[in-house]
BAMI-535719 format. One line per 10 residues: their letters; for each residue x, y, z of C-alpha. Coordinates in pm, 1 decimal. Each point is the difference from the previous one (the first is absolute). Example, Ala and Ser with C-alpha at 12.3 -4.5 7.8 and 13.67 -1.06 7.14 Angstrom:
AS) 1230.0,-450.0,780.0 | 137.0,344.0,-66.0
! end
This chain:
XXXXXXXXXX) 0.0,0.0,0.0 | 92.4,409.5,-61.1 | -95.3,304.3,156.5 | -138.8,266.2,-195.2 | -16.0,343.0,162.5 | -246.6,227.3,-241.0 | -32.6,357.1,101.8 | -418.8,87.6,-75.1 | -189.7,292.0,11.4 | -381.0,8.1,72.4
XXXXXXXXXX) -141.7,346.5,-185.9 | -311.2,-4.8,198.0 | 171.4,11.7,375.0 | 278.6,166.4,-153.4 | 211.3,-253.4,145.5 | 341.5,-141.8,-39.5 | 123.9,-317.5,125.6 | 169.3,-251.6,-14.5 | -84.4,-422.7,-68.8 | 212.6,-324.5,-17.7
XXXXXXXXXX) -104.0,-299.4,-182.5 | 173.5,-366.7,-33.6 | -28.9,-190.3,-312.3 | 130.5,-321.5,-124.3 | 352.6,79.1,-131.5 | 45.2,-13.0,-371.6 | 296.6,-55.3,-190.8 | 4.1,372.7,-197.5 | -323.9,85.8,69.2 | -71.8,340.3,-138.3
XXXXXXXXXX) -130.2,266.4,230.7 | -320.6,60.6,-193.1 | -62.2,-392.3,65.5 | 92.0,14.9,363.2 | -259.8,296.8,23.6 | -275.2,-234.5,-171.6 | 114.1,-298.0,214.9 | -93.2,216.3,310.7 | -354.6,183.6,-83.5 | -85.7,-365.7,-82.2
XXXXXXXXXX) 115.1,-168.8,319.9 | -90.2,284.5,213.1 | -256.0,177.4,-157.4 | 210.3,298.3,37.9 | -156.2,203.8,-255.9 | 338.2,199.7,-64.5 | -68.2,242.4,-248.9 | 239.2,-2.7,-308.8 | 69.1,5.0,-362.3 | 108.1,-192.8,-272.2
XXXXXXXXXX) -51.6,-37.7,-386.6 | 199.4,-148.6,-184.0 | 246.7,-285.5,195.2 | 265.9,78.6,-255.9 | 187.4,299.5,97.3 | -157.1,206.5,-289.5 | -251.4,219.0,172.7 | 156.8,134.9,303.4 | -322.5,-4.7,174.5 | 122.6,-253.8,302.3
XXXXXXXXXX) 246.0,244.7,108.6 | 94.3,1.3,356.3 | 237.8,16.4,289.0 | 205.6,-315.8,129.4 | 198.1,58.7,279.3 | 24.5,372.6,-105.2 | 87.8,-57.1,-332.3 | -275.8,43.8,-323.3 | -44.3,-304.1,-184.6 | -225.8,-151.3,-216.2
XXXXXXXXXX) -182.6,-249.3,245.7 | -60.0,-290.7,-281.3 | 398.3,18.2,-84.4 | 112.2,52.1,396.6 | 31.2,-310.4,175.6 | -138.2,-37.1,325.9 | 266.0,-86.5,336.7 | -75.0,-64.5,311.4 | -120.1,262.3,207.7 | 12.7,248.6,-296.1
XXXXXXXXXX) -192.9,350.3,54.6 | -252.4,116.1,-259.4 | -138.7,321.2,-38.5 | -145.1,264.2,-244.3 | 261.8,185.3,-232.0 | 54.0,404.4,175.7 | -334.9,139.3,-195.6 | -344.8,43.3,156.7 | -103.8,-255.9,125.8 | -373.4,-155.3,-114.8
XXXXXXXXXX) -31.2,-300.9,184.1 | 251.8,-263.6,156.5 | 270.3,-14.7,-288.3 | -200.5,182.5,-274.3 | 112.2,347.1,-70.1 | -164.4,328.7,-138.8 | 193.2,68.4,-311.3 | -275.4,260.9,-194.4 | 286.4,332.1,154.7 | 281.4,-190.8,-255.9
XXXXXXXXXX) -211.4,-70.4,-261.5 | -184.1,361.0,17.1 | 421.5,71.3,-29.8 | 83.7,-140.5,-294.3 | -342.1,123.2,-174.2 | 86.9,343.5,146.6 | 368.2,28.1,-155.1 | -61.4,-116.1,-323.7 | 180.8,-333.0,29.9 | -35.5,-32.0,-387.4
XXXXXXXXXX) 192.9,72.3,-338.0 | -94.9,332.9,-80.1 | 166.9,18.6,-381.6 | -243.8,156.8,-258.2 | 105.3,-270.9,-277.1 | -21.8,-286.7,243.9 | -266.7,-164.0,-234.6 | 237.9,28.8,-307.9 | 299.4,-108.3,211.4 | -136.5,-306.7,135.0
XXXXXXXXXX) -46.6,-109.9,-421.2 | 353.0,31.1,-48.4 | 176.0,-258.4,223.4 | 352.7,50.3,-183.5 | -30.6,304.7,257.6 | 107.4,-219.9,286.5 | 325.6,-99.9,-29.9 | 65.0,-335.3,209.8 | 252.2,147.2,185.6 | -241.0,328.4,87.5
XXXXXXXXXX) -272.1,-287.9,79.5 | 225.6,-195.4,255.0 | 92.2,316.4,139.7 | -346.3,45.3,195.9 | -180.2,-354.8,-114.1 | 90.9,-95.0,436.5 | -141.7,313.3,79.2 | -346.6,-104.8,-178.8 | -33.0,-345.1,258.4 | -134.7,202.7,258.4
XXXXXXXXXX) -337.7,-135.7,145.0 | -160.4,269.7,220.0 | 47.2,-191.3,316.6 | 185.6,342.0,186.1 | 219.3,-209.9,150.1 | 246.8,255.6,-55.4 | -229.3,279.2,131.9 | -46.7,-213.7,307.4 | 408.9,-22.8,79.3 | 127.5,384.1,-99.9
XXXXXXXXXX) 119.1,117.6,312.6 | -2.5,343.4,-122.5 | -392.8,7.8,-85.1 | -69.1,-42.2,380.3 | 179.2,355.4,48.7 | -116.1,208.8,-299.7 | -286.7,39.5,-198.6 | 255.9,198.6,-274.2 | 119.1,-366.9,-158.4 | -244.2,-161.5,-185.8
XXXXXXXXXX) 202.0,-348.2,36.4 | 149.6,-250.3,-171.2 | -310.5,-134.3,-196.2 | 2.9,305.6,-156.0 | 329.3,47.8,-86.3 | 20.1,-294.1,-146.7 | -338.6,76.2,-211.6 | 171.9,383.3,-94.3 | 332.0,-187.1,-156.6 | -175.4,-331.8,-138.1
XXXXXXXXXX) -204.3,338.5,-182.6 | 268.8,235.9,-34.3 | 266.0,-285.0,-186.4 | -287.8,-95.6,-223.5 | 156.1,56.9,-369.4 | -387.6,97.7,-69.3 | 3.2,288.6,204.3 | 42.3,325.0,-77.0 | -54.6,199.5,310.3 | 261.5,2.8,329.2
XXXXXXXXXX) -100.7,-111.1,342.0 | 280.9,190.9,136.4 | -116.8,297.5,142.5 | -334.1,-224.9,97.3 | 271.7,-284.1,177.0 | 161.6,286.9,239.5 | -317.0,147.9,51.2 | -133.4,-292.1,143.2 | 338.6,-60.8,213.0 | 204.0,-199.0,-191.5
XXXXXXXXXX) 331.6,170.2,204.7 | -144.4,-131.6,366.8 | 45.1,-344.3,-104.3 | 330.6,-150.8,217.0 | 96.5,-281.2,-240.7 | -126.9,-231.2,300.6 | -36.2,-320.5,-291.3 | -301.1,-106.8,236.8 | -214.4,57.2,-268.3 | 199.5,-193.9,-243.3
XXXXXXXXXX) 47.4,-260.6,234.5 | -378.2,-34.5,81.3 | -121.6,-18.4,-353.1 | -190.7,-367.3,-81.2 | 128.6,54.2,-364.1 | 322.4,122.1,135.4 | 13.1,320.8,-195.6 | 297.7,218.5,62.6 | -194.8,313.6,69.9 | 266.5,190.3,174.4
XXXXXXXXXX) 295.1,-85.2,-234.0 | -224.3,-22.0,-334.7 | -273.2,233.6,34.3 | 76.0,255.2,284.4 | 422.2,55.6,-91.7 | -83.2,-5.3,-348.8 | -223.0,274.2,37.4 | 222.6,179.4,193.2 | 226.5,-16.2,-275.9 | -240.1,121.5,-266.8
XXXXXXXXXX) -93.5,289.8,215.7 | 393.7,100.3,53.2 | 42.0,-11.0,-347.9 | -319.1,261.7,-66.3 | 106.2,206.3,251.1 | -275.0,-26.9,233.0 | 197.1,-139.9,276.8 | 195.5,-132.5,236.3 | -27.2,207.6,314.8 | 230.1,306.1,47.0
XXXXXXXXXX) 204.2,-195.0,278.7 | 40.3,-296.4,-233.3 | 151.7,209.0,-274.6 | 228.4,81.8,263.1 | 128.7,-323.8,68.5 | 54.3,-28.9,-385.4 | 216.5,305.5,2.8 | 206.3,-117.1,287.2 | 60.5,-332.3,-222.5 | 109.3,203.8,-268.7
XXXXXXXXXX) 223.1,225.1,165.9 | 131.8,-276.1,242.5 | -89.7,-337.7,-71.6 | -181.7,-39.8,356.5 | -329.4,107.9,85.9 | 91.0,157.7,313.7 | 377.8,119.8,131.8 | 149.5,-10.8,340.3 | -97.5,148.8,348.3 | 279.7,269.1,33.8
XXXXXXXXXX) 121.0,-89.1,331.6 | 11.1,-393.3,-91.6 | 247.2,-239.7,32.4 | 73.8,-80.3,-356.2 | -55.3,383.1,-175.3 | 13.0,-158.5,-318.2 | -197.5,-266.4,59.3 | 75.4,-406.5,89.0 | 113.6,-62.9,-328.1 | 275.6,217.1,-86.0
XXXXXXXXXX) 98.0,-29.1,357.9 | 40.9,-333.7,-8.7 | 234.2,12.3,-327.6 | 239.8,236.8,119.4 | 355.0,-164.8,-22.9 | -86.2,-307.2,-153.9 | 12.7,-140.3,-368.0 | -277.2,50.9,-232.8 | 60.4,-310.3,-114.0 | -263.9,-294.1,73.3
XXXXXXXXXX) 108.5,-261.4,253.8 | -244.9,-196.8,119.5 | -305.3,-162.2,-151.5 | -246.6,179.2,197.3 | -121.9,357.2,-16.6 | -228.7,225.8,238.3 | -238.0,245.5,-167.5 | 0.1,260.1,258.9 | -295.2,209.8,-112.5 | -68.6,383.1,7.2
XXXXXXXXXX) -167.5,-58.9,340.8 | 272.5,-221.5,163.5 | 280.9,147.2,-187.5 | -87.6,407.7,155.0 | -225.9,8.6,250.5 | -9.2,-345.5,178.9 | 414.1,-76.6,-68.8 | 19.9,-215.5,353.0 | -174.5,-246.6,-184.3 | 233.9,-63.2,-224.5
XXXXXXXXXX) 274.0,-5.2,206.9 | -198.8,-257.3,250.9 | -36.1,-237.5,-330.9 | 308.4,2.7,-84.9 | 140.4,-43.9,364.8 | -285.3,-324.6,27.3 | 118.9,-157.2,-325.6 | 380.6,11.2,59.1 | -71.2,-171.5,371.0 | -172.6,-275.0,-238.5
XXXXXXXXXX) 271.5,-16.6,-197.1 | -129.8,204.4,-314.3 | 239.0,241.7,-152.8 | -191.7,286.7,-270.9 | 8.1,231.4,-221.5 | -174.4,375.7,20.9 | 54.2,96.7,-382.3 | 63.4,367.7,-18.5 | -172.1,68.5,-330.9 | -324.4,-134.6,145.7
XXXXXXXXXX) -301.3,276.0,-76.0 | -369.6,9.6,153.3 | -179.0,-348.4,-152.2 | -306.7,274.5,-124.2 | -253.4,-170.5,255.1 | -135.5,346.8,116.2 | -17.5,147.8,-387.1 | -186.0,-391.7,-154.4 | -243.5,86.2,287.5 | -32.2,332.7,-74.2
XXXXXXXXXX) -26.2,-43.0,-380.5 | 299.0,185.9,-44.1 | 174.3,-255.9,-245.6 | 189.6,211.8,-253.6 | 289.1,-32.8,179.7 | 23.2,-345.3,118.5 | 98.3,-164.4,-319.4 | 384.0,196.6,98.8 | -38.2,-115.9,389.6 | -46.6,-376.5,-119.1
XXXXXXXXXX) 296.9,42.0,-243.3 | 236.5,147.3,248.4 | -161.7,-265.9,345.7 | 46.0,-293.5,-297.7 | 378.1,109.4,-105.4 | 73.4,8.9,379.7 | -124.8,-306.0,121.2 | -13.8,-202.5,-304.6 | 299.1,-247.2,103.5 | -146.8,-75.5,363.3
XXXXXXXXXX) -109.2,-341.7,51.4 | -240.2,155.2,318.4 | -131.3,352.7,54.6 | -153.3,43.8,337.0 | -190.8,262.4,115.3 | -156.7,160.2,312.8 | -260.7,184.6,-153.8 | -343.1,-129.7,-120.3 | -30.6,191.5,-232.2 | 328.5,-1.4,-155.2
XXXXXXXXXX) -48.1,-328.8,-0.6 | -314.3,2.5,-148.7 | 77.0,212.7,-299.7 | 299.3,-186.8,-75.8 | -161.0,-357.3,11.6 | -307.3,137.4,-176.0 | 65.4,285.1,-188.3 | 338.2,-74.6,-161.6 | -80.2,-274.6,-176.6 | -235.8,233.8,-191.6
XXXXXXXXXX) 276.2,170.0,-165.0 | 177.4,-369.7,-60.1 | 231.8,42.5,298.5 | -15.3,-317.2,231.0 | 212.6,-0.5,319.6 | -1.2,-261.5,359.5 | -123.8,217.5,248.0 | -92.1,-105.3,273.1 | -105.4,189.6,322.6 | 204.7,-19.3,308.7
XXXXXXXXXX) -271.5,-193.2,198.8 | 12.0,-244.3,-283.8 | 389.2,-14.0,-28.2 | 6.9,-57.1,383.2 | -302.2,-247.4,54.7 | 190.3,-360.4,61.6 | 308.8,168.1,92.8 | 18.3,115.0,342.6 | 91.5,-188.7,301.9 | -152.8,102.5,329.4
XXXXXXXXXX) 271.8,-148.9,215.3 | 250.0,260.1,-192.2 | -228.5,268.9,114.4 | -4.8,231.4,309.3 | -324.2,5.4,175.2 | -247.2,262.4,-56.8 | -256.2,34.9,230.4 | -327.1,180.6,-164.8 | -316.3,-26.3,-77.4 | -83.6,42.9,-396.0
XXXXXXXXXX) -237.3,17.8,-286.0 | 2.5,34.8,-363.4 | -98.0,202.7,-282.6 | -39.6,-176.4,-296.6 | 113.8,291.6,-298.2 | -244.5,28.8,-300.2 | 297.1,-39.9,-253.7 | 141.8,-327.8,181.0 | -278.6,-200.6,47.4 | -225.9,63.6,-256.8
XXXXXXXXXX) 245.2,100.9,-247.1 | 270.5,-232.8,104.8 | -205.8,-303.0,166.7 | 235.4,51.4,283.2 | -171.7,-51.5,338.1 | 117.1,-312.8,160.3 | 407.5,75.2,-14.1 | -19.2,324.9,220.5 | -227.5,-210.6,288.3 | 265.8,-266.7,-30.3
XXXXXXXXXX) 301.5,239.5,96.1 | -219.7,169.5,296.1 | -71.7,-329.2,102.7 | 353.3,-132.3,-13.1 | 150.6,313.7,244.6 | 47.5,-120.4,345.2 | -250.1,183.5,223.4 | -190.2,183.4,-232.6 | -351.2,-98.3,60.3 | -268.4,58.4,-336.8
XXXXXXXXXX) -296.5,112.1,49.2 | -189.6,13.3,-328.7 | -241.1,308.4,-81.3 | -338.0,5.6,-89.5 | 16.7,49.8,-362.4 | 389.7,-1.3,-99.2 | -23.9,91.8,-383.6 | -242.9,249.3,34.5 | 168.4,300.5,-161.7 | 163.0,289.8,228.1
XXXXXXXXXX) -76.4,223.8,-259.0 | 352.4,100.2,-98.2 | 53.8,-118.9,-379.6 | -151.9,135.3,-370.0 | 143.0,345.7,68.5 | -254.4,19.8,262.6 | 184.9,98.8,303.4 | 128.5,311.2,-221.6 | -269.4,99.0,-206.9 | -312.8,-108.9,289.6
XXXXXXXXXX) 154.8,39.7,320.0 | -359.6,-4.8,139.2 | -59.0,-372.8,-98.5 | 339.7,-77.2,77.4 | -59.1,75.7,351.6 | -331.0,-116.8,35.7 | 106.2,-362.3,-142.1 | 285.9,1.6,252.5 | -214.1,112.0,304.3 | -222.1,-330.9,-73.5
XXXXXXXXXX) 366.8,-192.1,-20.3 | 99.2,143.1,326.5 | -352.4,-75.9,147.2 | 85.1,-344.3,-44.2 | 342.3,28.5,84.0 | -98.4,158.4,341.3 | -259.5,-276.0,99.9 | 296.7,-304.7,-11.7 | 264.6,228.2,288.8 | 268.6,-70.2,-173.3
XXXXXXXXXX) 367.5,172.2,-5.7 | 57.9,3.8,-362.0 | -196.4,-49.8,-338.7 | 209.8,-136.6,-253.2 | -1.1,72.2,-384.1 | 208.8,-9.4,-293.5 | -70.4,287.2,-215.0 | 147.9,360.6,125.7 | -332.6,165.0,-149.3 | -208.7,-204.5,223.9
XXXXXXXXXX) 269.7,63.2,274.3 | -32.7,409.6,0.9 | -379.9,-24.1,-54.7 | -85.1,-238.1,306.8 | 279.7,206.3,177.7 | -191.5,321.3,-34.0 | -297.9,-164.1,127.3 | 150.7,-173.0,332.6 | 177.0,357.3,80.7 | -305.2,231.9,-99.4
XXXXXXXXXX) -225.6,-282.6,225.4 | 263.6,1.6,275.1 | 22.0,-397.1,-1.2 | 212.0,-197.5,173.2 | 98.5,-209.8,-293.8 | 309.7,106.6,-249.8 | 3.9,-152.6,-357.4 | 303.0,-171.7,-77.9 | 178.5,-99.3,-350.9 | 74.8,-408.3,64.1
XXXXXXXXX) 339.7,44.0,-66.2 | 12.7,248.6,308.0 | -122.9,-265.9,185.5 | 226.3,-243.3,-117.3 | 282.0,175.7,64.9 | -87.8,44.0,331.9 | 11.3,-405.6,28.5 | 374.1,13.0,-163.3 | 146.5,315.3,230.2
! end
């Protein structure tokens, strides 16, 4: 037998509560079954919907364990929570969706072109590789899934979402269509979206709605001139002029940064077959990090190199639409680190771009992130003790981007006398990424207050992350809500265990 906890909502007490049912267990028993299984033996009369049973109609949407899913592809586990997607709620798990769909009515969520009709009898119009260039972004089913898990709709009624976005691209890349959805797209907030990837992730026909609808747009609008924000085109000036997106503190440690640092007095030549891409973050404003990398590596017996020539990997301008320039930062990060067997990194998003991005422009290099360099490697009895208490913040660019959640838990976990606590909701976003914490400091914030909510509930000395965006953001947060709790990069951490 399983436990199924359903979360049910009676519209004429205006009450929520609430149930658990047991049912005979299943072998991959999809949710939608395990629903009918229990109004049957229970006469539960839990409200829901359901259509099709294919994954073609979106209609079954819901929320397992906090995640949307189509409830006849989800399979049901034991003591699994159900409950409605984050919409108005009808009954039980049935949702009111009549605001979205007055939405798309209400911004035109159509081809507008005057010769559509004569287009549309001309298919030599459509070039296959113009087709395949939005044919994903046509899959969508209307389930707002996506809707349901945007962090930054719950703080702003200025974004529209990612259902929208992706329906303002799959338009505006149409070869048919004559008429831009640019100024339309940043009207409706296309620059408050962080880059989370939850929406991408949550997708039942796994359409990359961040990476192929919401950057591409992005893109199109930077190249009409309608966008980015002024502070973005600020970062793309300091790229220019520097090759970093942001220079060093004054009064720091390394005045020209980790990297040249770091070189002074020895060969340019390479000498070992591992590299460290520093980062604009690490490499000016969060140096220590560096250094603590290197110092953790060498007592592991790991010799590498910093290359010199190394420039910003373009992360901040891809998710800014800025991309003119990135074609000369991939030439210049390829030439650099093109004889490396490993590149590791200690950024997420560095990382990200790199594994992800790169490959667009045909460059294809082994990075790996430091948690996943380290994971297997590290001895406890080798270590000093460390005792505190510690969670962790899962960074939007690791493990959604990367699939990297497991390696970070196993190096807190292997620290003698850290104790981990694990946070309500990890991966939810801190609000940091997309140009975000620049351009919309106001969501920034308010997604990092709802991090450090969490954060604060678990009395813990440190929350751990991996991403130096994520690092200032939740750091602003803790300070400006006087917390207890400091956020920590885990190689700070693990250099505490080496000392």
């Amino acid at each position: 037998m399983i436990t199924v906890n359903i979360k049910r909502y009676d519209p004429v007490k205006d009450l929520h509560y609430t149930e658990s049912y047991e049912i005979e267990e299943i072998e991959k028993m999809k949710v939608l079954d395990a629903l009918a299984q229990i109004n049957k033996k229970y006469d539960a009369d839990i409200a829901y919907r359901y259509s099709c049973r294919a994954g073609q109609c979106g209609s079954c949407a819901i929320k397992v364990n906090g995640k949307a899913k189509l409830a006849c592809k989800a399979e049901i586990m034991d003591n699994d929570v159900l409950e409605p997607l984050d919409l108005p709620i009808i009954k039980d798990l049935i949702v009111d969706r009549t605001e979205l769909n007055d939405k798309i009515k209400n911004l035109n969520m159509y081809m507008a072109s005057e010769d559509l009709e004569e287009k549309k009898n001309k298919p030599e119009i459509i070039k296959p590789e113009e087709y395949a260039r939005c044919d994903q972004l046509r899959g969508c089913i209307d389930c707002f899934s996506c809707i349901s898990m945007c962090p930054v709709i719950k703080k702003t009624d200025k974004y529209v979402g990612p259902f929208f976005m992706r329906g303002f691209s799959n338009i505006e890349f149409d070869p048919r269509e004559d008429e831009s959805l640019s100024e339309k797209s940043v009207e409706n907030g296309i620059y408050y979206c962080t880059s989370c990837g939850e929406c991408s992730k949550t997708c039942p026909k796994e359409i990359d709605i961040y990476g192929k609808a919401i950057e591409k747009l992005r893109a199109k609008i930077f190249s009409e001139k309608q966008g980015p924000l002024k502070p973005h085109k600020l970062i793309r000036e300091a790229v220019l002029n520097t090759g970093r997106t942001v220079q060093p503190q004054k009064d720091s440690k390394y005045p020209e940064g980790f990297v040249k640092e770091y070189n002074k007095n020895k060969s340019s030549e390479k000498k070992n077959k591992i590299a460290f891409f520093t980062g604009c973050m690490i490499d000016n404003r969060l140096p220590w990090i560096a250094e603590y990398l290197i110092n953790v590596l060498k007592k592991l017996g790991y010799e590498v190199d910093v290359p010199e020539s190394q420039v910003c990997c373009g992360s901040p301008l891809f998710r800014t639409g800025q991309i003119d320039i990135i074609p000369d930062l991939v030439k210049t990060n390829y030439e650099t680190f093109k004889d490396y067997d490993t590149i590791i990194t200690v950024c997420a998003g560095c990382g990200a771009t790199l594994k992800n991005n790169y490959p667009e422009y045909g460059v294809n290099l082994n990075v790996m992130d430091i948690s996943e360099f380290l994971d297997g490697k590290l001895n406890p009895d080798e270590m000093n003790e460390v005792n505190v208490k510690v969670t962790y913040h899962d960074p939007c660019h690791l493990v959604r981007s990367q699939g990297i959640s497991k390696e970070p838990r196993n190096i807190l976990k292997s620290i003698k006398g850290v104790e981990f606590i694990e946070m309500d909701k990890p991966d939810q976003c801190c609000g940091a990424g997309g140009g975000v914490k620049s351009g919309k400091p106001e969501i920034a914030e308010a997604l990092a207050d709802d991090k450090v909510d969490m954060i604060d509930k678990l009395d813990v000395d440190y929350v751990v992350t991996i991403c130096p965006f994520c690092e200032f953001n939740i750091n602003d947060s803790l300070e400006k809500k006087k917390s207890k709790t400091s956020v920590i990069n885990i190689m700070e951490l693990l250099n505490k265990a080496y000392e």
